[in-house]
PDB file of N, CA, C and O in Angstrom, chain B, residues numbered from 101:
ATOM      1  N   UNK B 101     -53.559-125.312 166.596  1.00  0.00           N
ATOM      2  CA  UNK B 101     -53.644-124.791 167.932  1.00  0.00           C
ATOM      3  C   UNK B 101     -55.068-124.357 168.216  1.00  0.00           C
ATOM      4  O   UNK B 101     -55.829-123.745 167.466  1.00  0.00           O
ATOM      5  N   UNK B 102     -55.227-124.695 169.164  1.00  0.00           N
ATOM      6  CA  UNK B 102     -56.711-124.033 169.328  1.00  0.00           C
ATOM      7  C   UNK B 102     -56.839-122.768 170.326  1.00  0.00           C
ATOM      8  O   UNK B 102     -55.741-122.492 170.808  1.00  0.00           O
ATOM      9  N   UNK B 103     -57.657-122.108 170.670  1.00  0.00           N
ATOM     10  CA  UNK B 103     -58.006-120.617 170.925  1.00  0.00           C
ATOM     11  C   UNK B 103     -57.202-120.639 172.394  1.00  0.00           C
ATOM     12  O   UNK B 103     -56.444-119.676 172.513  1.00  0.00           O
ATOM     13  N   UNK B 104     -57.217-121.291 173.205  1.00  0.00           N
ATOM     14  CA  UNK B 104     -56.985-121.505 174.732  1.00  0.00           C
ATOM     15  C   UNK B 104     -55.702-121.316 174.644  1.00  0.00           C
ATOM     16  O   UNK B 104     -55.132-120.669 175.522  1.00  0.00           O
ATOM     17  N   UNK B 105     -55.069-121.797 173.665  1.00  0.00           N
ATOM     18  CA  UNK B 105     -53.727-122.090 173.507  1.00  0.00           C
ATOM     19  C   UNK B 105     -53.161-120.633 172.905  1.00  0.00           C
ATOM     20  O   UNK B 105     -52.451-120.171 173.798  1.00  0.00           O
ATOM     21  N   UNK B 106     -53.172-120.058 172.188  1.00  0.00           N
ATOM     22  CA  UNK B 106     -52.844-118.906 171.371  1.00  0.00           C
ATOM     23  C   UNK B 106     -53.423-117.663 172.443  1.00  0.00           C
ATOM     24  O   UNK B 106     -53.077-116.558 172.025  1.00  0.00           O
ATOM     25  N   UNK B 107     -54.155-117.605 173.615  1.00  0.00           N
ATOM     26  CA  UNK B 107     -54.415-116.779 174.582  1.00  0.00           C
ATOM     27  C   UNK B 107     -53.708-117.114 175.609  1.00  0.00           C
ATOM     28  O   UNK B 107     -53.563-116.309 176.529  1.00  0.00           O
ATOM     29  N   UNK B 108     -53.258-118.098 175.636  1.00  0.00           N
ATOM     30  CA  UNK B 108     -51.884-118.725 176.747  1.00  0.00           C
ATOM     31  C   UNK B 108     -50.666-118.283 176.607  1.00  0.00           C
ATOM     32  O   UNK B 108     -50.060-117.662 177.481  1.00  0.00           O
ATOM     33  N   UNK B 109     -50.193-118.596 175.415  1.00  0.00           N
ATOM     34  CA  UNK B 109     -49.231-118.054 174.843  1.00  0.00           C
ATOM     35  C   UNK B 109     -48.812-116.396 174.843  1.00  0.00           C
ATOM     36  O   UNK B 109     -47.719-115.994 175.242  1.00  0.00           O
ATOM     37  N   UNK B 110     -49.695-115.676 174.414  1.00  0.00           N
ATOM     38  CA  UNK B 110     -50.225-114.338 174.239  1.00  0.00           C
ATOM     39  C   UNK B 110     -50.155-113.904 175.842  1.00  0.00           C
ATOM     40  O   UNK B 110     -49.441-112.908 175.960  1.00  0.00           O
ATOM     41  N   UNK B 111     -50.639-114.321 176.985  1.00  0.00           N
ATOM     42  CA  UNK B 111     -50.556-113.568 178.126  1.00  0.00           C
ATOM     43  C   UNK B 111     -49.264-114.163 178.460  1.00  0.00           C
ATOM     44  O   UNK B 111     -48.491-113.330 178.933  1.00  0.00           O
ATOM     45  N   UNK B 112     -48.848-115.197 178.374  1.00  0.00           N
ATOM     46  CA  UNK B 112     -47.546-115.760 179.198  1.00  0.00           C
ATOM     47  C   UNK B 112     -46.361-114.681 178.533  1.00  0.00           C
ATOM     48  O   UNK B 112     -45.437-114.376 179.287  1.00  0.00           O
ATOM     49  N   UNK B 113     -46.372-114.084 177.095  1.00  0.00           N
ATOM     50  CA  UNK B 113     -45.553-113.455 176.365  1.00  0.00           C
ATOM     51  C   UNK B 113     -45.567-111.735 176.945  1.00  0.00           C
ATOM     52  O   UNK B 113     -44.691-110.871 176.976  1.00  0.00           O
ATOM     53  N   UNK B 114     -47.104-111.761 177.390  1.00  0.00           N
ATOM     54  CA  UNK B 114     -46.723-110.202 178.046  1.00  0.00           C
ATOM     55  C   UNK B 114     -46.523-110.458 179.215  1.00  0.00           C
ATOM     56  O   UNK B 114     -46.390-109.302 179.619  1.00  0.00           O
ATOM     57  N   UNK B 115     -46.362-111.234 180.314  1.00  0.00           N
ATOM     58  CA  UNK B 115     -46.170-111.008 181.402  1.00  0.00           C
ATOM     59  C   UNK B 115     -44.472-111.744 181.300  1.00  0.00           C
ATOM     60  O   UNK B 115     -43.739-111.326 182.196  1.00  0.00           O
ATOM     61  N   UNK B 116     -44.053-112.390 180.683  1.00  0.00           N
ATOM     62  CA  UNK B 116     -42.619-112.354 180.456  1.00  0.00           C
ATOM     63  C   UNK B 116     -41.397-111.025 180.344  1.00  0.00           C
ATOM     64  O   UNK B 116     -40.274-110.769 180.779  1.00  0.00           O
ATOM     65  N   UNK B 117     -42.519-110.373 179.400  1.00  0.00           N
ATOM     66  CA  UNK B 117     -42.111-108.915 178.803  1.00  0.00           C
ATOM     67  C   UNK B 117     -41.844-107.916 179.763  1.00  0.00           C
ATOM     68  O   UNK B 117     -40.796-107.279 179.874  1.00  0.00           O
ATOM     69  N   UNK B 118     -42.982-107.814 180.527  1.00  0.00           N
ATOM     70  CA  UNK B 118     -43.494-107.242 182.061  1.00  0.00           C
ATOM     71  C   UNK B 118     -42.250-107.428 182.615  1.00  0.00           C
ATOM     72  O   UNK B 118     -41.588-106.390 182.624  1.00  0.00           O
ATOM     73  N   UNK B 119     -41.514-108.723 183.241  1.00  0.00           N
ATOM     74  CA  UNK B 119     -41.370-109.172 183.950  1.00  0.00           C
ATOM     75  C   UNK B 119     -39.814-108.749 183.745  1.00  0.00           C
ATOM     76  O   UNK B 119     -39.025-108.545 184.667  1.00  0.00           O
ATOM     77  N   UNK B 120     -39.527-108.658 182.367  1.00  0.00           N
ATOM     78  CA  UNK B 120     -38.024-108.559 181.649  1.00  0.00           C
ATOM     79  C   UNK B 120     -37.869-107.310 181.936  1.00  0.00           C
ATOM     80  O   UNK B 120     -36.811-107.092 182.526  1.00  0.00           O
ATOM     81  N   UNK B 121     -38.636-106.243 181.710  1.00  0.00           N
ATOM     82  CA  UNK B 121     -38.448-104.799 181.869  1.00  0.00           C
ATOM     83  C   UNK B 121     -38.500-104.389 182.742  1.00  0.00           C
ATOM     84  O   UNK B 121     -37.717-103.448 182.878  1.00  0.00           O
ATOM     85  N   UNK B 122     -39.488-104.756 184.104  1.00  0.00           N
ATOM     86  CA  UNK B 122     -38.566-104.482 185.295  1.00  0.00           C
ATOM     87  C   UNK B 122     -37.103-104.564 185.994  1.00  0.00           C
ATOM     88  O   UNK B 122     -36.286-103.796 186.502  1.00  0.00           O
ATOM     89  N   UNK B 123     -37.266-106.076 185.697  1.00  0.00           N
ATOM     90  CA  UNK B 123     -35.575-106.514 186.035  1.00  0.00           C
ATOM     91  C   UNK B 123     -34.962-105.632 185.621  1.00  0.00           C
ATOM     92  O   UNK B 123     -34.567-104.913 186.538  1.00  0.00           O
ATOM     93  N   UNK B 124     -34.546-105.169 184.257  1.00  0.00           N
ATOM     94  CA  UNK B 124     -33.684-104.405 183.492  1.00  0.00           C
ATOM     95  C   UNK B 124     -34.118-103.403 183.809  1.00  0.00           C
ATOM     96  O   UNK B 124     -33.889-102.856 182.730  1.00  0.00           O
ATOM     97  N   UNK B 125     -34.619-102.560 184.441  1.00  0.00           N
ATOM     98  CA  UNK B 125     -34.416-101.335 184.871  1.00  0.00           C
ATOM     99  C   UNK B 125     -33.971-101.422 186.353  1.00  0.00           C
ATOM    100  O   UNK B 125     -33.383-100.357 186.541  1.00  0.00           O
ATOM    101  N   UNK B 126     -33.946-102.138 187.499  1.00  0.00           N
ATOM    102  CA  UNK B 126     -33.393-102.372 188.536  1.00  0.00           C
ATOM    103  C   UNK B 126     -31.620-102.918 188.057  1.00  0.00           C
ATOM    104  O   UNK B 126     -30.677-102.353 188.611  1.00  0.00           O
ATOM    105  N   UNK B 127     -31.384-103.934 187.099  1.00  0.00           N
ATOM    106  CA  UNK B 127     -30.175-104.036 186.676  1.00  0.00           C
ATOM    107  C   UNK B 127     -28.798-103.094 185.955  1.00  0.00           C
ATOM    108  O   UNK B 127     -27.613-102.836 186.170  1.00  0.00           O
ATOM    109  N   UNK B 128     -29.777-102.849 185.086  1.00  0.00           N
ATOM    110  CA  UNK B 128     -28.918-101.557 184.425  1.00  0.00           C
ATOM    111  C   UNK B 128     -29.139-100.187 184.850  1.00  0.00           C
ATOM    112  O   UNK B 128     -30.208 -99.806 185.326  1.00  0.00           O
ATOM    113  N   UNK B 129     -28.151 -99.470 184.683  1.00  0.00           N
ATOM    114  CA  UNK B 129     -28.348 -97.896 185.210  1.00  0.00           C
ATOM    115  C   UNK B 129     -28.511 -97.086 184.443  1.00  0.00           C
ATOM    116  O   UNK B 129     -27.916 -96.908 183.380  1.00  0.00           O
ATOM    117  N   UNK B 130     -29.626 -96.307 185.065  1.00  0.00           N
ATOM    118  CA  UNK B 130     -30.259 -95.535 184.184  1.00  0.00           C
ATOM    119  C   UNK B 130     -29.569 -94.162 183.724  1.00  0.00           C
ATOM    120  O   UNK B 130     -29.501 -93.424 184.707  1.00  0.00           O
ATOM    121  N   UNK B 131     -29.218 -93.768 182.975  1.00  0.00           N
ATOM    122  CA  UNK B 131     -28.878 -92.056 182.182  1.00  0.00           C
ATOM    123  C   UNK B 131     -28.633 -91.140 183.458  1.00  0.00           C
ATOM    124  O   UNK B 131     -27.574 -90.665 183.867  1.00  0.00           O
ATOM    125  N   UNK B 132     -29.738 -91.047 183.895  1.00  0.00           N
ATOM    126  CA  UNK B 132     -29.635 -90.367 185.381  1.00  0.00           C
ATOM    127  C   UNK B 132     -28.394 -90.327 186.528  1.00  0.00           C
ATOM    128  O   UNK B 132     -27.942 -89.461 187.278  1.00  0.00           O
ATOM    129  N   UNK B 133     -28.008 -92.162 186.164  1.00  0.00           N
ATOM    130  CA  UNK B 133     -27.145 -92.576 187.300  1.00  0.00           C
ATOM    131  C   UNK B 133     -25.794 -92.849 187.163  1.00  0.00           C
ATOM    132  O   UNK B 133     -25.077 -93.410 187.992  1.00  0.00           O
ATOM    133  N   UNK B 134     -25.373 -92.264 185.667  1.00  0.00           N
ATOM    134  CA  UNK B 134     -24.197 -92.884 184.724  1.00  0.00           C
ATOM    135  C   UNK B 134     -23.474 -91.610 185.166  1.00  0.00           C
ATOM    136  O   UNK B 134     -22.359 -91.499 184.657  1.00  0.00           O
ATOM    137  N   UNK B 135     -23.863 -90.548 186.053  1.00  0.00           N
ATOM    138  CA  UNK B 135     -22.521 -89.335 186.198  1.00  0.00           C
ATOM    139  C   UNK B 135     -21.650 -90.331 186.947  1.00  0.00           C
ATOM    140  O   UNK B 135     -21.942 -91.436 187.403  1.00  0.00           O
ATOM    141  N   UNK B 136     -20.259 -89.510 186.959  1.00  0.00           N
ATOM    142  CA  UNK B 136     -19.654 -89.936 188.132  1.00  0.00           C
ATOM    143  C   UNK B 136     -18.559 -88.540 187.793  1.00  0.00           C
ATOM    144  O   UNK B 136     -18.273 -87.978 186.735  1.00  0.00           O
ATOM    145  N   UNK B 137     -17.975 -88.226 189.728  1.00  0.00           N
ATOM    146  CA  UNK B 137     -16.823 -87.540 189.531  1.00  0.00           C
ATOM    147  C   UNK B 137     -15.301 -87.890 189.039  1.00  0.00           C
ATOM    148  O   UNK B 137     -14.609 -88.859 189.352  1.00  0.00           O
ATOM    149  N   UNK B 138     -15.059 -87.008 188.339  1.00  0.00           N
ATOM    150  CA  UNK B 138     -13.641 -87.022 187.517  1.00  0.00           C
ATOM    151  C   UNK B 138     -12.480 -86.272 188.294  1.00  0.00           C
ATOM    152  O   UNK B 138     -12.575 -85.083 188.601  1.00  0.00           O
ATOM    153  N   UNK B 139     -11.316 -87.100 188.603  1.00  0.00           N
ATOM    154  CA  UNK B 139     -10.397 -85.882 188.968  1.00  0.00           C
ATOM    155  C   UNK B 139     -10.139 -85.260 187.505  1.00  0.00           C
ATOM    156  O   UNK B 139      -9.901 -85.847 186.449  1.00  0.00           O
ATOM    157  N   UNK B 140     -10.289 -83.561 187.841  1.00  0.00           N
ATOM    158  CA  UNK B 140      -9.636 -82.811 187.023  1.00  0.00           C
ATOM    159  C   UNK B 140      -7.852 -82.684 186.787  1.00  0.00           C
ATOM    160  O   UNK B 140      -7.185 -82.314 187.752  1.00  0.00           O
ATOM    161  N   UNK B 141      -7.285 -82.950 185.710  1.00  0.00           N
ATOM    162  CA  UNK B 141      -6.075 -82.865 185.605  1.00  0.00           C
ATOM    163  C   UNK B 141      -5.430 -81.528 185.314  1.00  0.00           C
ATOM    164  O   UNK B 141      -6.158 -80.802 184.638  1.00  0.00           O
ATOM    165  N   UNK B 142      -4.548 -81.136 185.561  1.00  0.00           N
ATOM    166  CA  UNK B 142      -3.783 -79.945 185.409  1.00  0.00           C
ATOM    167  C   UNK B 142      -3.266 -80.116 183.665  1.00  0.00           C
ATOM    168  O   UNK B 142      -2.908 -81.204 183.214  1.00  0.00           O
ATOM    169  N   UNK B 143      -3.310 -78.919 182.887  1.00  0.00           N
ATOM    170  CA  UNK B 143      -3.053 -78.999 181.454  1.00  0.00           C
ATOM    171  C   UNK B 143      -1.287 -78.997 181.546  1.00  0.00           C
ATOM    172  O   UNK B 143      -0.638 -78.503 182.468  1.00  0.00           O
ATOM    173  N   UNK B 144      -0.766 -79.641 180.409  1.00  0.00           N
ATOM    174  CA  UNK B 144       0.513 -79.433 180.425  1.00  0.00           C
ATOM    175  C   UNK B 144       1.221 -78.357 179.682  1.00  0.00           C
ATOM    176  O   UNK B 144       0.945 -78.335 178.482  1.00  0.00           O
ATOM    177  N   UNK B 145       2.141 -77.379 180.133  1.00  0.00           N
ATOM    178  CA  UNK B 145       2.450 -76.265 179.199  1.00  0.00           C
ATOM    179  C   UNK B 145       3.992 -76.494 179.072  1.00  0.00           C
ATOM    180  O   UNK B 145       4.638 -77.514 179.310  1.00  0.00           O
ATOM    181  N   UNK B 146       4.354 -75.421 178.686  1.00  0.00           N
ATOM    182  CA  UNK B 146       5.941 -75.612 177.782  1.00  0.00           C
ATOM    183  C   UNK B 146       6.857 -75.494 178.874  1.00  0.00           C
ATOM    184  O   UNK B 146       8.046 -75.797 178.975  1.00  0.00           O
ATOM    185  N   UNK B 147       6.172 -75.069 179.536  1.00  0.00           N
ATOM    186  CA  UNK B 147       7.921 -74.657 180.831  1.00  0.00           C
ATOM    187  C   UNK B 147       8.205 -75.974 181.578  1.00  0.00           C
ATOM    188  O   UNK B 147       7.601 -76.963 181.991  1.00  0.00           O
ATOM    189  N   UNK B 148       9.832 -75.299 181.516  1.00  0.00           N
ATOM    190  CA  UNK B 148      10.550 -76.695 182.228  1.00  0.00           C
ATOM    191  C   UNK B 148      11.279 -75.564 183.530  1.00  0.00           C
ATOM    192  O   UNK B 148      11.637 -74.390 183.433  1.00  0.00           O
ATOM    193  N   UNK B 149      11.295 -76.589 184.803  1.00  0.00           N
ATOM    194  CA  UNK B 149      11.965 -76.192 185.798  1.00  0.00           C
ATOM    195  C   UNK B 149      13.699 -76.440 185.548  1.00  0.00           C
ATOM    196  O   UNK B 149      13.948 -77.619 185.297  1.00  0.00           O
ATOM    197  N   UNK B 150      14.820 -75.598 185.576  1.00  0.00           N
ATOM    198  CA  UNK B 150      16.165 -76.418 185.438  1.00  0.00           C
ATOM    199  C   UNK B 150      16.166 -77.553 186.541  1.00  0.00           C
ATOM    200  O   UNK B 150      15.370 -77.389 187.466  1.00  0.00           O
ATOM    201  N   UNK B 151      16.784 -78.429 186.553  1.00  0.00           N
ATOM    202  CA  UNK B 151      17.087 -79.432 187.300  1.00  0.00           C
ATOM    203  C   UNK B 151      17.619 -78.529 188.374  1.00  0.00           C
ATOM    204  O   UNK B 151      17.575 -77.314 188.564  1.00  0.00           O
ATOM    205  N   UNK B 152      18.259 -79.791 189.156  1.00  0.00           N
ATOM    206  CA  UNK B 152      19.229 -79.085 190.629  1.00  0.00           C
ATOM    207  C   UNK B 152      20.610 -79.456 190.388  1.00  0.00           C
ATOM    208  O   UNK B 152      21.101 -80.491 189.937  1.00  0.00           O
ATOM    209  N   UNK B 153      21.377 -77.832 190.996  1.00  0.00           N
ATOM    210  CA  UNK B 153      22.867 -78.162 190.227  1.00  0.00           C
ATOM    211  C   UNK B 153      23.526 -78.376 191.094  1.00  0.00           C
ATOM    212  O   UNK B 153      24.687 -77.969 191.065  1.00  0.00           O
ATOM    213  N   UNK B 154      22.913 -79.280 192.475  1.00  0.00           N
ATOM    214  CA  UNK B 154      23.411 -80.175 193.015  1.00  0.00           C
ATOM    215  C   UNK B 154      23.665 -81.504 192.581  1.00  0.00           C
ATOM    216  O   UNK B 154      24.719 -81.945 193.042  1.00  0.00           O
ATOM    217  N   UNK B 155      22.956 -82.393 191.743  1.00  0.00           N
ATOM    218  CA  UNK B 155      23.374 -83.243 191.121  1.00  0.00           C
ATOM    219  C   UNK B 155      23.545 -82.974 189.613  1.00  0.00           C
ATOM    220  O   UNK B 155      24.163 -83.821 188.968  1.00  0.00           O
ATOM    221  N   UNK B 156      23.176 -82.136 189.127  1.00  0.00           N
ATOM    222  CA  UNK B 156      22.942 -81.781 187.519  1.00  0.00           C
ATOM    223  C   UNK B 156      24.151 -80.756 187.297  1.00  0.00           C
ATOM    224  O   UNK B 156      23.802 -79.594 187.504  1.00  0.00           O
ATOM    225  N   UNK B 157      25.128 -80.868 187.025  1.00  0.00           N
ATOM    226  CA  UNK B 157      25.972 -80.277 187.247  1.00  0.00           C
ATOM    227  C   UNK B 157      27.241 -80.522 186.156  1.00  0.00           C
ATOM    228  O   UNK B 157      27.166 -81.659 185.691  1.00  0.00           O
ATOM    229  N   UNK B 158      28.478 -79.692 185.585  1.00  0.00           N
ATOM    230  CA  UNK B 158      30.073 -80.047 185.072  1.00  0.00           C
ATOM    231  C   UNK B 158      30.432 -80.897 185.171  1.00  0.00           C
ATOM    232  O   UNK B 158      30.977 -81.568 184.295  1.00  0.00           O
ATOM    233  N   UNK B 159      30.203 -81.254 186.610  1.00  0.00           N
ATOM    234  CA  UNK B 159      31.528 -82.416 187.196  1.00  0.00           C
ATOM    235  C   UNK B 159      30.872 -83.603 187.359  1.00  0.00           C
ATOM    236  O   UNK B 159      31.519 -84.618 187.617  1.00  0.00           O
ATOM    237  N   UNK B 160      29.576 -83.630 187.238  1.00  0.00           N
ATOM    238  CA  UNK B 160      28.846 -84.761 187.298  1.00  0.00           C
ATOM    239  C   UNK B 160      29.197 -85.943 186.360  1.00  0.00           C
ATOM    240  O   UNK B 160      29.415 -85.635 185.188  1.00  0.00           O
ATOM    241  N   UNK B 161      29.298 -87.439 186.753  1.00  0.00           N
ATOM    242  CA  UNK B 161      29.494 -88.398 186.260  1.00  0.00           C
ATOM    243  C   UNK B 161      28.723 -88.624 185.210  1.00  0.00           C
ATOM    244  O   UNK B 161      27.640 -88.833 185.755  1.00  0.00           O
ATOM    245  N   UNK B 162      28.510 -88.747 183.810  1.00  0.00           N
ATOM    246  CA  UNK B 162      28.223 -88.871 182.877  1.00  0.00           C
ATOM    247  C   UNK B 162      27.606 -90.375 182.581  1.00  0.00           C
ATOM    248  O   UNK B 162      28.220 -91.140 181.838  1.00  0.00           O
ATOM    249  N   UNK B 163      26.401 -90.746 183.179  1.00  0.00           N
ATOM    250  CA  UNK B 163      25.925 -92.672 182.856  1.00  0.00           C
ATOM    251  C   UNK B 163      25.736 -92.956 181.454  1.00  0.00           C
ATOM    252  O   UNK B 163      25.400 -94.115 181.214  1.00  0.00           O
ATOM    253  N   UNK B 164      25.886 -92.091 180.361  1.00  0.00           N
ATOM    254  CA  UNK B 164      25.871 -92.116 179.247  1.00  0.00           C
ATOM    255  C   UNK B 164      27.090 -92.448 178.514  1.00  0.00           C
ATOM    256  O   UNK B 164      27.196 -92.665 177.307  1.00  0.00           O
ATOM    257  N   UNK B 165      27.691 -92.453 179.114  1.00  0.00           N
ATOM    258  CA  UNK B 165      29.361 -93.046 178.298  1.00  0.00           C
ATOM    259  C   UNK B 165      29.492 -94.316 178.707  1.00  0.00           C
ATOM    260  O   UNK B 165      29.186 -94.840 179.778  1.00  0.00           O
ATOM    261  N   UNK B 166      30.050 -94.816 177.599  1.00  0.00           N
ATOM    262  CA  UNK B 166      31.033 -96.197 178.052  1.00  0.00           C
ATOM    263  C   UNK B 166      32.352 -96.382 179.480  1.00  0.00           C
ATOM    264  O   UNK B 166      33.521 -96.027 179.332  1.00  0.00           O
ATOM    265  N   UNK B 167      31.986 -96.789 180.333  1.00  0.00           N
ATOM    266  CA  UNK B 167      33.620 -97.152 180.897  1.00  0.00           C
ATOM    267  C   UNK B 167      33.699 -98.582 181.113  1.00  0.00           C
ATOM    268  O   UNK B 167      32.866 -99.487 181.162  1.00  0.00           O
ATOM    269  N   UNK B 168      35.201 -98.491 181.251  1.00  0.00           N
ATOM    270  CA  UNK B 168      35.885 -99.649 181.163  1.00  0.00           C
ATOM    271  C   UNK B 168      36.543 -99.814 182.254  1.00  0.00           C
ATOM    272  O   UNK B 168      36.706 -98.795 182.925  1.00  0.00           O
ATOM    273  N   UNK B 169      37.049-100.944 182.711  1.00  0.00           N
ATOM    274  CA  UNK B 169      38.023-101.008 183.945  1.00  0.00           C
ATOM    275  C   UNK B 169      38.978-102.388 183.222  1.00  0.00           C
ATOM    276  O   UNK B 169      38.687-103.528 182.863  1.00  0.00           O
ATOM    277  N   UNK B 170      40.348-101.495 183.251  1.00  0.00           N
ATOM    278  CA  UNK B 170      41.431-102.486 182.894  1.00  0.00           C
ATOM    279  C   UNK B 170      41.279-102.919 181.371  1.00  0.00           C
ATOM    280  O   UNK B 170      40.137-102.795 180.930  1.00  0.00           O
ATOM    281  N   UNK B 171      42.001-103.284 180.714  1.00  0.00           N
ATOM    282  CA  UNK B 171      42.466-103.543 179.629  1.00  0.00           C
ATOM    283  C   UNK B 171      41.311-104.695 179.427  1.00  0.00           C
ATOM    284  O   UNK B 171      40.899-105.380 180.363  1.00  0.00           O
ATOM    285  N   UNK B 172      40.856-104.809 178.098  1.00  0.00           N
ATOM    286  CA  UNK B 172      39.494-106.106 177.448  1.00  0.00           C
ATOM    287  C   UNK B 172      40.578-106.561 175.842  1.00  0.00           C
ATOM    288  O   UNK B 172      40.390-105.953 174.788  1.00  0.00           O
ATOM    289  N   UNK B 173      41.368-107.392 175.933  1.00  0.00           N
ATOM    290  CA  UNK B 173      41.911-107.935 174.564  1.00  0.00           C
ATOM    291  C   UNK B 173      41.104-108.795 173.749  1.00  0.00           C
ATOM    292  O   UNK B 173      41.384-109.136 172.600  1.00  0.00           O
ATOM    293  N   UNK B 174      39.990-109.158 174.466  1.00  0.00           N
ATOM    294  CA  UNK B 174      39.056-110.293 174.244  1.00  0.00           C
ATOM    295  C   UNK B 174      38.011-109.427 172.882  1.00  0.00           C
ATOM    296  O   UNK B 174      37.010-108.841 173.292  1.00  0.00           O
ATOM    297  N   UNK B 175      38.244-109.401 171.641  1.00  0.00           N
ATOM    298  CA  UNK B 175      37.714-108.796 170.591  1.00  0.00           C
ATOM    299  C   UNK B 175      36.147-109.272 170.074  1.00  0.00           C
ATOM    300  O   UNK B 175      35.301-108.638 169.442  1.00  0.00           O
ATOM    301  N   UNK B 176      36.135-110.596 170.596  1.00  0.00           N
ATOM    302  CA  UNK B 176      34.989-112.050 170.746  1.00  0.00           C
ATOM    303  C   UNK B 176      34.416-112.081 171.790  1.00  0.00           C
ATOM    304  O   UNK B 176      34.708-113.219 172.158  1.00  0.00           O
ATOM    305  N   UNK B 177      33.750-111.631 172.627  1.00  0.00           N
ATOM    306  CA  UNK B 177      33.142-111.825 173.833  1.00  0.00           C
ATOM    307  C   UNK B 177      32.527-112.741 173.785  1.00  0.00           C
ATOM    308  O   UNK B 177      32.734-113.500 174.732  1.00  0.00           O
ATOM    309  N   UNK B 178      31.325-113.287 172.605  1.00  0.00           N
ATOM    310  CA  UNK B 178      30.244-114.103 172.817  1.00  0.00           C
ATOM    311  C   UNK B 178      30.787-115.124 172.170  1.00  0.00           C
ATOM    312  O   UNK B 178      29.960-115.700 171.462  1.00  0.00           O
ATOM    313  N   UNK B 179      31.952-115.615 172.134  1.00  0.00           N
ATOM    314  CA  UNK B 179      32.868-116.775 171.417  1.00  0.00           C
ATOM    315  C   UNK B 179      32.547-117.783 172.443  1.00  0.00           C
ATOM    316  O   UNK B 179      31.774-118.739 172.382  1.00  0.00           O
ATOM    317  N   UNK B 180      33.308-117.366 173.403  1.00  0.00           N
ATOM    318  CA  UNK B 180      33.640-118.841 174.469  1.00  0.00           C
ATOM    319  C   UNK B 180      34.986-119.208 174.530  1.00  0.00           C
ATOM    320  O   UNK B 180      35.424-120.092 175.266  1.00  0.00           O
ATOM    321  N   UNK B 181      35.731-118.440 173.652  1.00  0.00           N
ATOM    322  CA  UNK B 181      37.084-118.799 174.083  1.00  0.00           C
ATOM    323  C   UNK B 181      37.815-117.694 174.518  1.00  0.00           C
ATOM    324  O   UNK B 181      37.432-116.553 174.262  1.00  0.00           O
ATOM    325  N   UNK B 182      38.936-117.948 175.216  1.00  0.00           N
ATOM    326  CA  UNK B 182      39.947-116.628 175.448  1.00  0.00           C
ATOM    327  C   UNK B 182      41.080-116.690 174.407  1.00  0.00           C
ATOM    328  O   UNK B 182      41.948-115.818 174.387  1.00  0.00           O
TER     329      UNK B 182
END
């Protein structure tokens, strides 16, 4: 290589450099600009409200049990036959 060439190289490499580090500071955000607001959340503690003993209630229907309607003799359901 001769001298012309290796001073070509050499300025084209800093003004690349130059050229990279601007961009990237217009691109990426700087420390400065990385706040942002948070909703604050309410902490969770031990208390429970009772339900309402309008529906929560004695007499209330129970979706936790089994019912049935009418007699099932069918002991095989996933058979295919009766």
């Amino acid at each position: 290589m001769k001298q012309k060439d290796i001073a070509l190289i050499a300025v084209i490499a800093i003004i690349s450099a130059a050229v990279s580090f601007l961009v990237s500071n217009k691109l990426f955000v700087t420390p400065d600009n990385r706040q942002q607001q948070v909703e604050v959340v309410d902490p969770i503690n031990a208390t429970f409200n009772a339900p309402n003993k309008k529906y929560f209630n004695s007499g209330s229907i129970d979706p936790t049990q089994n019912s049935s309607i009418g007699a099932d003799n069918n002991q095989d359901p996933f058979n295919g036959s009766n």
